[in-house]
DOVOSE-218216 format. One record per residue (C-alpha): residue number from 1; x, y, z. Coordinates in steps of 0.02 Angstrom, whole numbers, padded with zeros to 5 digits. Example, Ala and Ser with C-alpha at 12.3 -4.5 7.8 and 13.67 -1.06 7.14 Angstrom:
DOVOSE-218216
+-----+--------+--------+--------+
:   n :     xx :     yy :     zz :
+-----+--------+--------+--------+
:   1 :  00615 : -00225 :  00390 :
:   2 :  00684 : -00053 :  00357 :
+-----+--------+--------+--------+
This chain:
DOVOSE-218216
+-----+--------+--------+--------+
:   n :     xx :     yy :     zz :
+-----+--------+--------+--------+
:   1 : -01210 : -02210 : -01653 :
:   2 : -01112 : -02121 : -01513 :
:   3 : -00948 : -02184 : -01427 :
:   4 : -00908 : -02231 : -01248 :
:   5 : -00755 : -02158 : -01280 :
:   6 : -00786 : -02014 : -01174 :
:   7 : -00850 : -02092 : -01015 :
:   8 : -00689 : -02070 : -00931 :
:   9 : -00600 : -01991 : -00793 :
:  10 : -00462 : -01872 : -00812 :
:  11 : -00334 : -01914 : -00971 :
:  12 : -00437 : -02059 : -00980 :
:  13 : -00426 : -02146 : -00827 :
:  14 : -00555 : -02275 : -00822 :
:  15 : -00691 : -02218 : -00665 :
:  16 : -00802 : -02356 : -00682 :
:  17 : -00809 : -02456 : -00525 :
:  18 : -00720 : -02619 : -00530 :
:  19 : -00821 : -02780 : -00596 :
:  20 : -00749 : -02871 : -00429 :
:  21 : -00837 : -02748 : -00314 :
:  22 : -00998 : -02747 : -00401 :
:  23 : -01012 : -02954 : -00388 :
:  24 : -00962 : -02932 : -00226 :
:  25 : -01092 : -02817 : -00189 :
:  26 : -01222 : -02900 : -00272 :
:  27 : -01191 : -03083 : -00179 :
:  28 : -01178 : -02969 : -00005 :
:  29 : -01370 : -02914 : -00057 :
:  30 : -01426 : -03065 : -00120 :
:  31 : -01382 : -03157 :  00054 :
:  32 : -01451 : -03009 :  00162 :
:  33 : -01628 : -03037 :  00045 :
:  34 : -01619 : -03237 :  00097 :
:  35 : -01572 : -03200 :  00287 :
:  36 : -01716 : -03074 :  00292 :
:  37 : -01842 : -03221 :  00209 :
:  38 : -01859 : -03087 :  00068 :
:  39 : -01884 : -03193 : -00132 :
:  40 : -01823 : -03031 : -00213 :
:  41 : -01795 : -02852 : -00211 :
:  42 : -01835 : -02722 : -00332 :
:  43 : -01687 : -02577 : -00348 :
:  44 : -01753 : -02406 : -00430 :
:  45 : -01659 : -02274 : -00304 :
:  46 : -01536 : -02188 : -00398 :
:  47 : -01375 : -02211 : -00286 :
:  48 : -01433 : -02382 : -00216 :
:  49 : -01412 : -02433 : -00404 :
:  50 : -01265 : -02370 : -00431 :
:  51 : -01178 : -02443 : -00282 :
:  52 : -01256 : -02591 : -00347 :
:  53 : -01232 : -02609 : -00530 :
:  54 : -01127 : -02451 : -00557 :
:  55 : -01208 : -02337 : -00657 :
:  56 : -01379 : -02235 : -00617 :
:  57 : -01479 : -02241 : -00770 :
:  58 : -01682 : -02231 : -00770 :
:  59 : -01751 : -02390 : -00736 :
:  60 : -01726 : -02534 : -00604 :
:  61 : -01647 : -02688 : -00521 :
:  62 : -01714 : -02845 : -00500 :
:  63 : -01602 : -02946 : -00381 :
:  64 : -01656 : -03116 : -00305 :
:  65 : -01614 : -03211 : -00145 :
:  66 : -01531 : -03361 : -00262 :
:  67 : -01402 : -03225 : -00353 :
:  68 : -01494 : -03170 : -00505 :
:  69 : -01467 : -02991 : -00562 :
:  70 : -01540 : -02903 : -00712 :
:  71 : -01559 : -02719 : -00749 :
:  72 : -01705 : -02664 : -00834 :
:  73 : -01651 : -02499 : -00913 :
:  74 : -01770 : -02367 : -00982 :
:  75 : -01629 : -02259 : -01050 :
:  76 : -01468 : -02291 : -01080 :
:  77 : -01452 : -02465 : -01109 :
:  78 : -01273 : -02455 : -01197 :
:  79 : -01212 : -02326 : -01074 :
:  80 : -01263 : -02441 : -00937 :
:  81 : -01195 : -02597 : -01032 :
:  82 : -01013 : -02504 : -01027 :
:  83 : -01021 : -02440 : -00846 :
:  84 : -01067 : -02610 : -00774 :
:  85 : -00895 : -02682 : -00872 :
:  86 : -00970 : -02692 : -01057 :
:  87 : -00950 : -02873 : -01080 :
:  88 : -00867 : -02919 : -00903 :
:  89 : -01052 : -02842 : -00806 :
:  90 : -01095 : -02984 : -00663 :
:  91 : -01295 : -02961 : -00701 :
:  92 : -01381 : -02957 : -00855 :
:  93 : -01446 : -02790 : -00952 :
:  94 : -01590 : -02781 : -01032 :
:  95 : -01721 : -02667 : -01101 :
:  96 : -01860 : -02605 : -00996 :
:  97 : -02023 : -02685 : -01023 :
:  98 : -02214 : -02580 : -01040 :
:  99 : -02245 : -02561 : -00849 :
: 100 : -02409 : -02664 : -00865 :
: 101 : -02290 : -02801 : -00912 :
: 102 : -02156 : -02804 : -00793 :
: 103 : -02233 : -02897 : -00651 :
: 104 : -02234 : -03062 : -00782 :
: 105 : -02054 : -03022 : -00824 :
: 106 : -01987 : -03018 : -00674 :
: 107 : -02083 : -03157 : -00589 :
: 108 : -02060 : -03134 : -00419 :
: 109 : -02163 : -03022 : -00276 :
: 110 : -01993 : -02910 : -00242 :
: 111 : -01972 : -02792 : -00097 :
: 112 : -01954 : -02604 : -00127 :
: 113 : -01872 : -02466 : -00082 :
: 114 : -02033 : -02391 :  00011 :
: 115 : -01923 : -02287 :  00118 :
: 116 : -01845 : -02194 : -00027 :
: 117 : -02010 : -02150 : -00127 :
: 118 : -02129 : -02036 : -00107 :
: 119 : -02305 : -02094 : -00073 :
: 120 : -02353 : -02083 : -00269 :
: 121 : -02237 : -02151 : -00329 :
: 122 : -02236 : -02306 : -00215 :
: 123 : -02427 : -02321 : -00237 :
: 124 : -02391 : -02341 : -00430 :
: 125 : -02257 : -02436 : -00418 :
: 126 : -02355 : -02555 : -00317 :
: 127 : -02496 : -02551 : -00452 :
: 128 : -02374 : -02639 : -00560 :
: 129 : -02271 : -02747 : -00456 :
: 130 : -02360 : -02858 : -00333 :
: 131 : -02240 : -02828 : -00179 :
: 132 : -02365 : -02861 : -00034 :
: 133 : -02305 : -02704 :  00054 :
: 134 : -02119 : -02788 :  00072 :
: 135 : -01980 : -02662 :  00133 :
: 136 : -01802 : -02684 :  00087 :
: 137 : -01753 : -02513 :  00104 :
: 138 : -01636 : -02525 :  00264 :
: 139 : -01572 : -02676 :  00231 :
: 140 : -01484 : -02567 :  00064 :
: 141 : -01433 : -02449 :  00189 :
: 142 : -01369 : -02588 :  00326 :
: 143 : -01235 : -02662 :  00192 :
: 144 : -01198 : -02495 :  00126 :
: 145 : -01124 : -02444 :  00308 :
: 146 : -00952 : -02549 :  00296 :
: 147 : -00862 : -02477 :  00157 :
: 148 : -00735 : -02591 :  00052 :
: 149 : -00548 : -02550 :  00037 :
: 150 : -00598 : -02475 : -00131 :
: 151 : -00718 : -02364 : -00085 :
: 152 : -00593 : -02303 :  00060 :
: 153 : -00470 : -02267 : -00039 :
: 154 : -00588 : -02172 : -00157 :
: 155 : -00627 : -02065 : -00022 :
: 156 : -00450 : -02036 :  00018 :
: 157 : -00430 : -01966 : -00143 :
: 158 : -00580 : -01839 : -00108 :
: 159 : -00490 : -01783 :  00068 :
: 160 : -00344 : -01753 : -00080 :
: 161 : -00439 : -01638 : -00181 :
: 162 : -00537 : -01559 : -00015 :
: 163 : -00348 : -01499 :  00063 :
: 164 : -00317 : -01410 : -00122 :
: 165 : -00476 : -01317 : -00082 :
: 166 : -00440 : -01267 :  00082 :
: 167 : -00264 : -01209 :  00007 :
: 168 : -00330 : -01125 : -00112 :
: 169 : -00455 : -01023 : -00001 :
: 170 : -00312 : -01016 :  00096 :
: 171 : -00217 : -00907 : -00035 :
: 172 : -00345 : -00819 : -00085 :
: 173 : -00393 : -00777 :  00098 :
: 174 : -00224 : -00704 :  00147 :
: 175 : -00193 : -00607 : -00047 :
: 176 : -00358 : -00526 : -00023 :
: 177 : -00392 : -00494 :  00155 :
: 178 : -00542 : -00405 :  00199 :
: 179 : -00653 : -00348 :  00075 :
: 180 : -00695 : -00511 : -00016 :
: 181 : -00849 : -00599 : -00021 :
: 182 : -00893 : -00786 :  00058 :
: 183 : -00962 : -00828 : -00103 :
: 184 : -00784 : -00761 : -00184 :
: 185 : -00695 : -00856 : -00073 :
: 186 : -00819 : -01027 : -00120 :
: 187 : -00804 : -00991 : -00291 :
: 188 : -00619 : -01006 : -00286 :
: 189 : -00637 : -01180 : -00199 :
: 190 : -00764 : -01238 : -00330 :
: 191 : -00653 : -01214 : -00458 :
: 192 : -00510 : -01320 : -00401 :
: 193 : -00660 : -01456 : -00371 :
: 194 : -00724 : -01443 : -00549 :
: 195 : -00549 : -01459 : -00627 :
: 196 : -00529 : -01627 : -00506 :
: 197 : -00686 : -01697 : -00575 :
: 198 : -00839 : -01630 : -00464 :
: 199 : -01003 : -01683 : -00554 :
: 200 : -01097 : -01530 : -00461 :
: 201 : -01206 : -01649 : -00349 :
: 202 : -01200 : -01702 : -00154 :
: 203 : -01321 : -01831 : -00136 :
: 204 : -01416 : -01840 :  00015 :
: 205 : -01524 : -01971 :  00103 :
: 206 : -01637 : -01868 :  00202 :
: 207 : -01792 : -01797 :  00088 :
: 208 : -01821 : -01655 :  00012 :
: 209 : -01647 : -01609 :  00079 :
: 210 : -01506 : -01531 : -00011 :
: 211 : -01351 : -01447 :  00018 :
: 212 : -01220 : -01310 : -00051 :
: 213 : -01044 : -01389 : -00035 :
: 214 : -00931 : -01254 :  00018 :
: 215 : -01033 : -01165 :  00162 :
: 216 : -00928 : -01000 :  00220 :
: 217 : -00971 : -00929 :  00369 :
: 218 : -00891 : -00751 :  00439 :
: 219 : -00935 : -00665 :  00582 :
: 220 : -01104 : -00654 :  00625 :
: 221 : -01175 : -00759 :  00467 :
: 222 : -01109 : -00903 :  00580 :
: 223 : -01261 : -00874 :  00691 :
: 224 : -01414 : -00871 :  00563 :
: 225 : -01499 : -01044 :  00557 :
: 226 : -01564 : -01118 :  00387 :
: 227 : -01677 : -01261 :  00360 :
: 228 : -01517 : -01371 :  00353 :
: 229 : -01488 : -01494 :  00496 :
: 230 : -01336 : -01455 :  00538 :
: 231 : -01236 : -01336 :  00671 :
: 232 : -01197 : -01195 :  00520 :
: 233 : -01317 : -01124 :  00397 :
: 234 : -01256 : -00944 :  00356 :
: 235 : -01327 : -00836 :  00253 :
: 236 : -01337 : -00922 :  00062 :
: 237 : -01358 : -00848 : -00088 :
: 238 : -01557 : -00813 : -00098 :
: 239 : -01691 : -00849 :  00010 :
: 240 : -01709 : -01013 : -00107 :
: 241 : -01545 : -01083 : -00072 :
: 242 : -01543 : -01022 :  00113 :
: 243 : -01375 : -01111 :  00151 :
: 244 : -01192 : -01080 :  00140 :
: 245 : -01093 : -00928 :  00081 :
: 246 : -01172 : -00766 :  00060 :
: 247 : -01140 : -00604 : -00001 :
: 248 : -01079 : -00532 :  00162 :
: 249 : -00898 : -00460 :  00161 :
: 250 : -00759 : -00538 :  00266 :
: 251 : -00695 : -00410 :  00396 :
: 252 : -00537 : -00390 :  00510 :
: 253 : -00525 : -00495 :  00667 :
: 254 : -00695 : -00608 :  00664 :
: 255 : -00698 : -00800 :  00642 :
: 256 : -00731 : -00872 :  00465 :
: 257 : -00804 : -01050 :  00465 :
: 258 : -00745 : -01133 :  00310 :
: 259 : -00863 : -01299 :  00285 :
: 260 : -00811 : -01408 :  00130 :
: 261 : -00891 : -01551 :  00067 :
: 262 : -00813 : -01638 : -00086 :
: 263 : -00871 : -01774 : -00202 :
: 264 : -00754 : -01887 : -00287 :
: 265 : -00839 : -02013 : -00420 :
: 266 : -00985 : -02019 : -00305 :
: 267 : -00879 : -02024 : -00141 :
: 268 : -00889 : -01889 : -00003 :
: 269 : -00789 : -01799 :  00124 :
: 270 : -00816 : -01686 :  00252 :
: 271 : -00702 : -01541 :  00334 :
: 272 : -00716 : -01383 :  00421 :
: 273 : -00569 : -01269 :  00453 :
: 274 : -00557 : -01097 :  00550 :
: 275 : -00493 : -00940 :  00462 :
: 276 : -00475 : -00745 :  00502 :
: 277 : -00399 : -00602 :  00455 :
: 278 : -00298 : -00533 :  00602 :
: 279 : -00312 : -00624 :  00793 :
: 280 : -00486 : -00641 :  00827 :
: 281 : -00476 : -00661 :  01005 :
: 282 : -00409 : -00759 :  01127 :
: 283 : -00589 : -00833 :  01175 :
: 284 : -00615 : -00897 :  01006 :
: 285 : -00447 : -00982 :  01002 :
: 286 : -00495 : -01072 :  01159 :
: 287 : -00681 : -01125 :  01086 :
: 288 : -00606 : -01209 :  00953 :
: 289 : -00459 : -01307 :  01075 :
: 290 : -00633 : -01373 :  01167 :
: 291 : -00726 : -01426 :  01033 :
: 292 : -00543 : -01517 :  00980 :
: 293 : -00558 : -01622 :  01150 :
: 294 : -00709 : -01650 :  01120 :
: 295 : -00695 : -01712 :  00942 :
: 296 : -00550 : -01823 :  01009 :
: 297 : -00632 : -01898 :  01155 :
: 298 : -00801 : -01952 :  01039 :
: 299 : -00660 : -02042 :  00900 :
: 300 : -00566 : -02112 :  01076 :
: 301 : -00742 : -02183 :  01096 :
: 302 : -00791 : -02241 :  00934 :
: 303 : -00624 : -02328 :  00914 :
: 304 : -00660 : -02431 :  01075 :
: 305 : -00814 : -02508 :  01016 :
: 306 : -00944 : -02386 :  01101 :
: 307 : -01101 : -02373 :  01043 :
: 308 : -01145 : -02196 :  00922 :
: 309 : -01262 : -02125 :  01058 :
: 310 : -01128 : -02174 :  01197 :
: 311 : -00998 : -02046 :  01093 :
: 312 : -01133 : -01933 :  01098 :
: 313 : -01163 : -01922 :  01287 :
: 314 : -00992 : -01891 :  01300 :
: 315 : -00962 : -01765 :  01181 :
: 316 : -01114 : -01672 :  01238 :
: 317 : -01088 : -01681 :  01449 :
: 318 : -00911 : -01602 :  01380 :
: 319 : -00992 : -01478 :  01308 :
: 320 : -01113 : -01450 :  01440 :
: 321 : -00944 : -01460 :  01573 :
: 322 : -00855 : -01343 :  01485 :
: 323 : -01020 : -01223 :  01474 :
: 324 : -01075 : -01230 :  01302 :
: 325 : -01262 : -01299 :  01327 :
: 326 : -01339 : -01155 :  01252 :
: 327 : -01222 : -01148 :  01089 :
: 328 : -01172 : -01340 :  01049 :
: 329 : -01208 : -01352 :  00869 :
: 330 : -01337 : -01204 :  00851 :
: 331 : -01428 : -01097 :  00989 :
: 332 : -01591 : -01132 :  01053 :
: 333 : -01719 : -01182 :  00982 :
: 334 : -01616 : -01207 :  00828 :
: 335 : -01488 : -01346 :  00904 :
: 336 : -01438 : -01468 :  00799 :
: 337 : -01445 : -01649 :  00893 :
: 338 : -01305 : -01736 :  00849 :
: 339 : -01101 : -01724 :  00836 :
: 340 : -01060 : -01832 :  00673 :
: 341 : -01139 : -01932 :  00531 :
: 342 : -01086 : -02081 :  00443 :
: 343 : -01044 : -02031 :  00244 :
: 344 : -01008 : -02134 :  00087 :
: 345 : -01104 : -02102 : -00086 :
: 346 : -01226 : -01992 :  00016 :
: 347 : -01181 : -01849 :  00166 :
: 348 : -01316 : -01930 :  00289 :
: 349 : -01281 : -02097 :  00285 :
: 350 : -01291 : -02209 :  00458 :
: 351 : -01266 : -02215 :  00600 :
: 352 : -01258 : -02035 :  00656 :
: 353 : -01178 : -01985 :  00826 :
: 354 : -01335 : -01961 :  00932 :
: 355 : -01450 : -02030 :  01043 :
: 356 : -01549 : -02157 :  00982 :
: 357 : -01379 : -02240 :  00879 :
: 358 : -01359 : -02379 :  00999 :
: 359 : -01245 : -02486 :  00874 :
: 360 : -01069 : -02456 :  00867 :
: 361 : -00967 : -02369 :  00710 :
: 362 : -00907 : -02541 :  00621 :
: 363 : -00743 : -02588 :  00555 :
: 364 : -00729 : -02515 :  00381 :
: 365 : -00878 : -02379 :  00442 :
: 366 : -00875 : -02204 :  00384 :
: 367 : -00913 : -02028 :  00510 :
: 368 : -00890 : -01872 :  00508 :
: 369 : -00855 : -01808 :  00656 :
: 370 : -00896 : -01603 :  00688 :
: 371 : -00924 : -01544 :  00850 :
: 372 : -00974 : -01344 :  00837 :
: 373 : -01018 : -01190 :  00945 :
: 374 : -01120 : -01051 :  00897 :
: 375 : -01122 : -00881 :  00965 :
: 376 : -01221 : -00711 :  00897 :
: 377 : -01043 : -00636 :  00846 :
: 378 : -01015 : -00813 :  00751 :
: 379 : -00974 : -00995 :  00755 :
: 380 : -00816 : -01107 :  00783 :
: 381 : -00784 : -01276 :  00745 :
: 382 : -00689 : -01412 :  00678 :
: 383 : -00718 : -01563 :  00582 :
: 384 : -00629 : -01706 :  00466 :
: 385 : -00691 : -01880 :  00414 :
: 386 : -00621 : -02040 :  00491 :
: 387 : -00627 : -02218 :  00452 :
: 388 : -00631 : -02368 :  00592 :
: 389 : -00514 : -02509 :  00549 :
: 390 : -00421 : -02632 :  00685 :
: 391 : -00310 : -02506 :  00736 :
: 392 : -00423 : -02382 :  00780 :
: 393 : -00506 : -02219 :  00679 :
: 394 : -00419 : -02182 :  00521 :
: 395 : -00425 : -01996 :  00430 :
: 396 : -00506 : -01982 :  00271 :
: 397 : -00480 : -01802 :  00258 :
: 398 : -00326 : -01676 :  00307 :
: 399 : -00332 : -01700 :  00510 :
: 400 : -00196 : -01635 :  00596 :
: 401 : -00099 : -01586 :  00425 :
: 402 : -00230 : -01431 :  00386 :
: 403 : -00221 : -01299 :  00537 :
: 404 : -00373 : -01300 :  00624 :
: 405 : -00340 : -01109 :  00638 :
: 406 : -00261 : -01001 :  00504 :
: 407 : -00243 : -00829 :  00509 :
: 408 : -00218 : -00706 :  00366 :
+-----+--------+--------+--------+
């Protein structure tokens, strides 16, 4: 028999997520099923059921509209037991049934998650569970938008370990100089991550996305686009992971864009910072003091109560004011469409600053906020992640502690 002894966090810090936030997650569901006239709701995505139960092992969650939680669990069903709070869990744990048995153990017609399969595996899903083509997909994704004082504080402690990879790149930047490699310079950061308890995954919502966590851009690998969403793709390692640091060699007097995304027990932060070896330029300087204004003006906005895709219009007629139409987060017809994006257990969470957002960043929401320029000699931006609480937009990350501009 094996031991739960070590499923812990650093000299054995317990990492499991508090009993208290689970039930409190689990009622919050439960009354969003009954408000939505929904019986049930069947749980199966991996980081839906964690935020849910807290732990991600192979199986599902049956949750009803009148409170009633069990896990079915295919494998494990001790180390599920112990990461829901052994015998303190709020739902019960069982064993997973034969699939052409678990409609008559569950006993209900649940909604699914049909916006997190794919088309198979929804069509046998629905084979076995009779959910009358019943959605409860963004209703996950509503609740999971307003992040508890735990989870805040969690990602607090991921800005924490974020700054001591900037330093460290940092050091390593200015002992080194030219001559060293982005993916030198990323390795270095994913070290200090790995000793802070990285589990090597950045969970994302969009499918079949994924993305490498410390993207370095230098010079002109700031220009070449990827099949990443985003402002930055650089060069990456291979033409398979087409995204991030690449084997290009950092050189006197050009910008380096230094995106880092960390995880911390499932929670994730967002920075970019600007780095070079020698002055790169007074022009470059001055493209990163816009996008600054601009990234102030859009949290001025989302602290007010505006709606995502009013911070949006702003941000971009800025950018289009201050002549930067043509480079705002990419160059045609690679342009990334939006300015920020909600974050939590996943990097694409909503609402996202664009058009089309037309509800407001709650209290106790989540952004990232990263307004960029992109030029053929490279790219400039800035970027940190903020919380909204009654006073306003809170930083998760380093903000105004990190230099947006450091120069080796």
């Amino acid at each position: 028999m094996w031991s739960t002894d070590g499923l812990t966090g650093p000299d054995g810090e317990d990492w499991r997520v508090p009993v208290s936030e689970l039930e409190q997650r689990q009622t919050k569901l439960s009354l969003s099923l009954f408000n939505n006239n929904l019986e049930s709701a069947w749980i199966n995505d991996p980081v839906d059921m964690y935020w849910l139960v807290g732990n991600r092992q192979t199986g599902g969650v049956h949750i009803s509209s009148e409170g009633d939680v069990t896990q079915y669990v295919k494998s494990s069903i001790e180390r599920a037991i112990f990461e829901s709070g052994a015998d303190d869990a709020p739902h019960s744990i069982k064993q997973h049934p034969r699939m052409a048995n678990l409609q008559e153990e569950i006993g209900t017609s649940p909604a699914l998650q049909l916006g997190r399969m794919t088309a198979n595996d929804a069509a046998f899903l629905q084979t076995k569970i009779d959910s009358k083509g019943k959605d409860c997909t963004s209703i996950l994704w509503k609740l999971r938008e307003i992040k508890s004082s735990w989870e805040i504080e969690r990602m607090k402690e991921s800005g924490e370990i974020q700054r001591q990879m900037f330093e460290a790149i940092n050091s390593a930047g200015s002992e080194a100089g030219e001559g060293i490699t982005e993916l030198d310079l990323a390795a270095i950061a994913d070290s200090v991550s790995r000793k802070a308890g990285f589990g090597g995954m950045v969970r994302m919502r969009k499918w079949p996305m994924d993305c490498d966590r410390v993207v370095i851009a230098s010079g002109q690998s700031g220009a070449i686009p990827s099949y990443f969403d985003s402002a930055i793709g650089g060069a990456g390692a291979n033409p398979l992971a087409s995204l991030g640091a690449g084997h290009k060699k950092i050189r006197k007097n050009e910008p380096i864009l230094v995106d880092i995304v960390h995880v911390h027990r499932g929670y994730i932060t967002d920075m970019t910072r600007m780095f070079s070896v020698g002055n790169p330029g007074e022009i470059w300087l001055e493209r990163l003091e816009d996008m600054e204004e601009i990234a102030t003006n859009i949290r001025n906005s989302l602290a007010r109560g505006d709606s995502c895709s009013k911070a949006w219009e702003i941000g971009h007629s800025m950018s289009e004011n201050m002549g930067y139409s043509e480079h705002l987060m990419g160059m045609p017809p690679e342009q990334s469409r939006f300015l920020g994006h909600s974050i939590g257990l996943e990097l694409d969470e909503t609402p996202v600053i664009a058009s089309g957002f037309d509800s407001s960043l709650n209290i106790g929401g989540t952004m990232a906020i990263e307004p960029k320029v992109i030029f053929p000699q490279g790219a400039v931006g800035i970027e940190d992640c903020w919380v909204r609480n009654e006073n306003g937009l809170q930083c998760l990350s380093s903000g105004s502690s990190f230099p947006s501009w450091t120069e080796w």
